[in-house]
N, C-alpha and C positions, 0 to 999 in steps of 0.2 A: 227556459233551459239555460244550464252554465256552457260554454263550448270552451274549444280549448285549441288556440292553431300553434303547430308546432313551426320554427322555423333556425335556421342557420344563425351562429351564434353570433351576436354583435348586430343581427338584424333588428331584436326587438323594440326597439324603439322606431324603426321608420315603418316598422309594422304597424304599432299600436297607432301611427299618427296614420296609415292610408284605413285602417279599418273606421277611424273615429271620421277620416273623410267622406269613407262609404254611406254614414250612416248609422253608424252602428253600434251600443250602449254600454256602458260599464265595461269599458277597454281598460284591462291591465298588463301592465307588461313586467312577466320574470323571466328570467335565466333559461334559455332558449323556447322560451312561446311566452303567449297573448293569452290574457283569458277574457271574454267577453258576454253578455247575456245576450237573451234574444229567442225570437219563435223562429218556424221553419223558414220566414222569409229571409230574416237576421243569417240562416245557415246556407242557403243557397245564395245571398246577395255574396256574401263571403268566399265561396268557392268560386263563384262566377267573376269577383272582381278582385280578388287580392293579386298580386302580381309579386310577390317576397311569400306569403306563406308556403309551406310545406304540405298540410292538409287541412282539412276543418274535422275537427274532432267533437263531438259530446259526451264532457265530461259526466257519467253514471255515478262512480264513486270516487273518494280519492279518503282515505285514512291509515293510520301508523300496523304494520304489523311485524311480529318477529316470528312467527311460529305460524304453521298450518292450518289450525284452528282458529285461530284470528285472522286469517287471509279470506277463508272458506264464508264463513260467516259475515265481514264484510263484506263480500259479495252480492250472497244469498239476499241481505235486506237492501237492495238498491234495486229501484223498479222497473227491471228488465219489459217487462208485460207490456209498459207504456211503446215501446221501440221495436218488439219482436213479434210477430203472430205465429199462430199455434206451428205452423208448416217452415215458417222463415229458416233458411241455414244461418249459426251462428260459430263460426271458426275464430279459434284463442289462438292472438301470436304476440309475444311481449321481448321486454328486456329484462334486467337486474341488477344492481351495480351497486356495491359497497353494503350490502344486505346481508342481513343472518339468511333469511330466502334465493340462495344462490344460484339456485338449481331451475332453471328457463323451465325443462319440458317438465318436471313435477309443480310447478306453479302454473302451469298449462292444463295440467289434469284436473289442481285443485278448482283453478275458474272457472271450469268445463262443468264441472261437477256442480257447483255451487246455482249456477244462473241454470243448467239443469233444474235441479232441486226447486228455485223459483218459480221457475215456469210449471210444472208439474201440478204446483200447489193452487196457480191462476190457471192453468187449462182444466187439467184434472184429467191428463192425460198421463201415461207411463213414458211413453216413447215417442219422441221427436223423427221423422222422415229427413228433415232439413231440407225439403226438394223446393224450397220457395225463394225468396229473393237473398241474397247474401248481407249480413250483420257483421262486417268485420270486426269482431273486440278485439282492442290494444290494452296491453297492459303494462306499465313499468314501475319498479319496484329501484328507489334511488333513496339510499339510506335510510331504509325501513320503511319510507312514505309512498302508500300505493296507489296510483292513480290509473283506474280501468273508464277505458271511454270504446267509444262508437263512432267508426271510421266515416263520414258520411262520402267520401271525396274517392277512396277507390287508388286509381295512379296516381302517384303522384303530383301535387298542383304542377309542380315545374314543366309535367309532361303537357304542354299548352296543343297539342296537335300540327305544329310547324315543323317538325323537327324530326322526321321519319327517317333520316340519316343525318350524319355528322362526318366533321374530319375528326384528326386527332387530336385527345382532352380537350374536348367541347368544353367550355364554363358552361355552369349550368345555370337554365334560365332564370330562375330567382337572384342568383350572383349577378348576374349582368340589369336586371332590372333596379336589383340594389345599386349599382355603382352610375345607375341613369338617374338615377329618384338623386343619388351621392351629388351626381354635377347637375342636377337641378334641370333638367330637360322641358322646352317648355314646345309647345306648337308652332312657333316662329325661330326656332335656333335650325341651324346647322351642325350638324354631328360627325363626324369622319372617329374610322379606327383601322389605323394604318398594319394591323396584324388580324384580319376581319375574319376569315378562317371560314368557320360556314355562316356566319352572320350576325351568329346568336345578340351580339351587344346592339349593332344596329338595328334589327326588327325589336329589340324590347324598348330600345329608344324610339321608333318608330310606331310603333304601337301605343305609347303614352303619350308621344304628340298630338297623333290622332285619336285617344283616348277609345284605342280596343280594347274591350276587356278582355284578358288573357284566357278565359275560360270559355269564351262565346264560339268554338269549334272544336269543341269534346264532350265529355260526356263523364259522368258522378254515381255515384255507389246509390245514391241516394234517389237516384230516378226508377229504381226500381224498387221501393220503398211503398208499401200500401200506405202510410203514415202519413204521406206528404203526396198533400194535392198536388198535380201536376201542371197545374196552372198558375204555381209561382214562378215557377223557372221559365214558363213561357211568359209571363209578367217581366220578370228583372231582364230575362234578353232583350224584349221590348222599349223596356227604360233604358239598357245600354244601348243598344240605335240608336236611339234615340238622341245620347247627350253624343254620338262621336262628331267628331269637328272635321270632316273630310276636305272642307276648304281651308284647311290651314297652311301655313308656309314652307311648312318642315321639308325638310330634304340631309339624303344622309351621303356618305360616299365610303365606299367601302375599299380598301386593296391587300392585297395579299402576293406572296411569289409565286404560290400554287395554282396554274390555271383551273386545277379537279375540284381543289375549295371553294375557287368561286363560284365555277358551277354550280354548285352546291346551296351556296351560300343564297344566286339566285332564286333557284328552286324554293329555296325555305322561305324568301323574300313573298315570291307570289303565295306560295300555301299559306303565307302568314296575313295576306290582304294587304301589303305593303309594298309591292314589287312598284309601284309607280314611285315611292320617293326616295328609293338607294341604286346609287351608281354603283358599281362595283367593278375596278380595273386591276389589273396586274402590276404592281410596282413594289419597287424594294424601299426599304427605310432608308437605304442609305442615298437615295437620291429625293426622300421627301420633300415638297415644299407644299405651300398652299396660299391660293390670294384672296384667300377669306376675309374681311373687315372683321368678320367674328365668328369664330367657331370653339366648338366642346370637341376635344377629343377626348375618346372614352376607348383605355384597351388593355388588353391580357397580353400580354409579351410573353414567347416561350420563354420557360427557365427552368434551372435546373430538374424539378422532379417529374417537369412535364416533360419539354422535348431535348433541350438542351443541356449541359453538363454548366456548373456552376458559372465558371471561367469563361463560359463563351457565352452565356446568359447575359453580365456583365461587361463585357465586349459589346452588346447590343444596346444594353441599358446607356455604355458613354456615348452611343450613336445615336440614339434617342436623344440623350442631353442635347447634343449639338442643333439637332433637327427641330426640337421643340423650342422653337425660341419665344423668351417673357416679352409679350409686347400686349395693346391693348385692344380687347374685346377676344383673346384665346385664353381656353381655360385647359388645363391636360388634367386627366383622373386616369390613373393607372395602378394598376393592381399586382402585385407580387409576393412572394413568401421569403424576397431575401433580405434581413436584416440590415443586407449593407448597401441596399438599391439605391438611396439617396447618393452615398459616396460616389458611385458609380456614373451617375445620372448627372453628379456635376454641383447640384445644390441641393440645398432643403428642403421639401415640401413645405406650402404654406396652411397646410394641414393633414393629417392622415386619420385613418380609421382602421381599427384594427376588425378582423371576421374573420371566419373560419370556410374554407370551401371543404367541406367536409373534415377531417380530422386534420388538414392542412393549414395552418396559421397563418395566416396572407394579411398583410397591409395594402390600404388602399391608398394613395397618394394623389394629393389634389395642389395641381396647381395653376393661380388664377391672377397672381400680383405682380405687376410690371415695374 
């Protein structure tokens, strides 16, 4: 089978390189997802261990249309039968952009219709019940080119089951895993993020040290799938035991001004299986220090469209400069949407990355040279 994971833009590359670490065949990476081959083990090893994708998706069809007639028929010959049984509910929800096909809910109706029309023809049935397990079809429609898959994943990946509450604008957990994968996290580093909030950076760091896979305490669209033995997924949980490194060195520290975030933060800590390697205290930026021989810091500083207004985002960033000092065995990775964060900060990163946290253009700024 083709799958197809979709993910946060400026990800695909540290995508295609964890899925190729997974295990896993004919990894390409374009313009916001991964395409890759594979049977059901390839689709569940992928849900259970990406820690950046967005979903795992199976690509059904993907070709050019401009008109209604060409969408419908596209459809109709891609082999629904193999993925669906006679009772399965099968619910249409897509996009459209830059398309003669502009219209969401009538290109809703037409793929409704069409994979209808298929199935009919392989049951030999009129009328579908849909009272059986759920087939989410996605479908998007991005200058004429239509690509319909099959949702295997359900919530989305980021929803990892730590994180049953939050403070204020959480990053979300694939951003924070990206910017841990970013400063290179290893099982014997030390990690601090002196703006911790509910935790999210630390337990993704924290979790790849001890190498948990993000998926091993939730649950996937695809487990209720007559299609897929159920004894893959209890297979690959198995194998993920198996490789976690529980005696590693890791340790994190967390702080924050809000005593209710840390809380929080706590909380997520232990539901995350990690609460034994993050400190988590109350302290301000403005009195940071640390006597680390080596540490990563890795963090989301308020700014402007999150909590703070430009000008005092900025304020914070020259507080930072000061507090982060170049010396050796510290690295800082920090994440922000303001163009002028270097200025602010004092000096230049010694690299950045640009990604997207949603429609939001944020650079990531890494810095590691003394």
């Amino acid at each position: 089978m083709e799958f197809c994971a979709p993910c946060l833009l400026g990800l695909e590359g540290l995508l295609a390189n964890e899925l190729r670490f997974c295990g896993i065949d004919n990894v390409r990476a374009e313009n916001g997802r991964v395409l890759f081959s594979g049977d059901y083990t390839a689709m569940v090893r992928a849900n259970l261990c990406s820690r950046l994708a967005q979903r795992v998706l199976i690509l059904v069809a993907e070709f050019e249309a401009r008109d209604f007639d060409t969408l419908f028929e596209g459809v109709r010959a891609a082999d629904w039968s193999s993925y669906i049984a006679a009772d399965d509910a099968f619910p249409v929800g897509g996009s459209t952009l830059d398309s003669a096909l502009s219209s969401v809910p009538a290109c809703q109706k037409i793929i409704k219709k069409a994979v209808v029309e298929n199935l009919k023809a392989r049951y030999h049935i009129d009328w579908f019940a849909e009272t059986g397990a759920v087939h989410q079809i996605r479908f998007r429609i991005f200058k004429n080119r239509v690509n319909v898959t099959l949702d295997t994943t359900g919530s989305a990946l980021n929803k990892r089951g730590y994180r049953a509450m939050s403070g204020d604008a959480p990053i979300r957990e694939t951003l924070a895993a990206a910017m841990v994968e970013l400063a290179r996290v290893r099982s014997d580093h030390t990690v601090v993020d002196p703006f911790c909030g509910s935790g999210t950076i630390l337990i993704e760091a924290a979790q790849k040290a001890v190498n948990i896979m993000p998926g091993m305490n939730r649950s996937f669209s695809f487990e209720q799938w007559s299609q897929v033995d159920p004894t893959i997924l209890e297979s690959e949980r198995e194998r993920a035991r198996a490789a976690e490194r529980r005696d590693c060195a890791f340790r994190a520290y967390g702080y924050d001004i809000d005593p209710e975030a840390l809380e929080l933060a706590k909380r997520n800590a232990e539901l995350a299986g990690v609460g034994d390697r993050i400190v988590f205290e109350q302290r301000d930026i403005r009195v940071y220090q640390d006597s680390f021989d080596r540490v990563s810091v890795i963090t989301n500083p308020p700014y402007g469209e999150r909590m703070l207004d430009a000008e005092s985002a900025r304020r914070l960033y020259r507080v930072m400069g000061r507090s982060f000092a170049a010396k050796p065995g510290h690295s800082y990775t920090i994440i922000s949407p303001d163009d002028d964060f270097e200025t602010a900060f004092g000096r230049p990163a010694d690299k950045r990355r640009k990604l997207y946290n949603g429609m939001l253009k944020c650079s990531v700024y890494m810095y590691y040279k003394t």
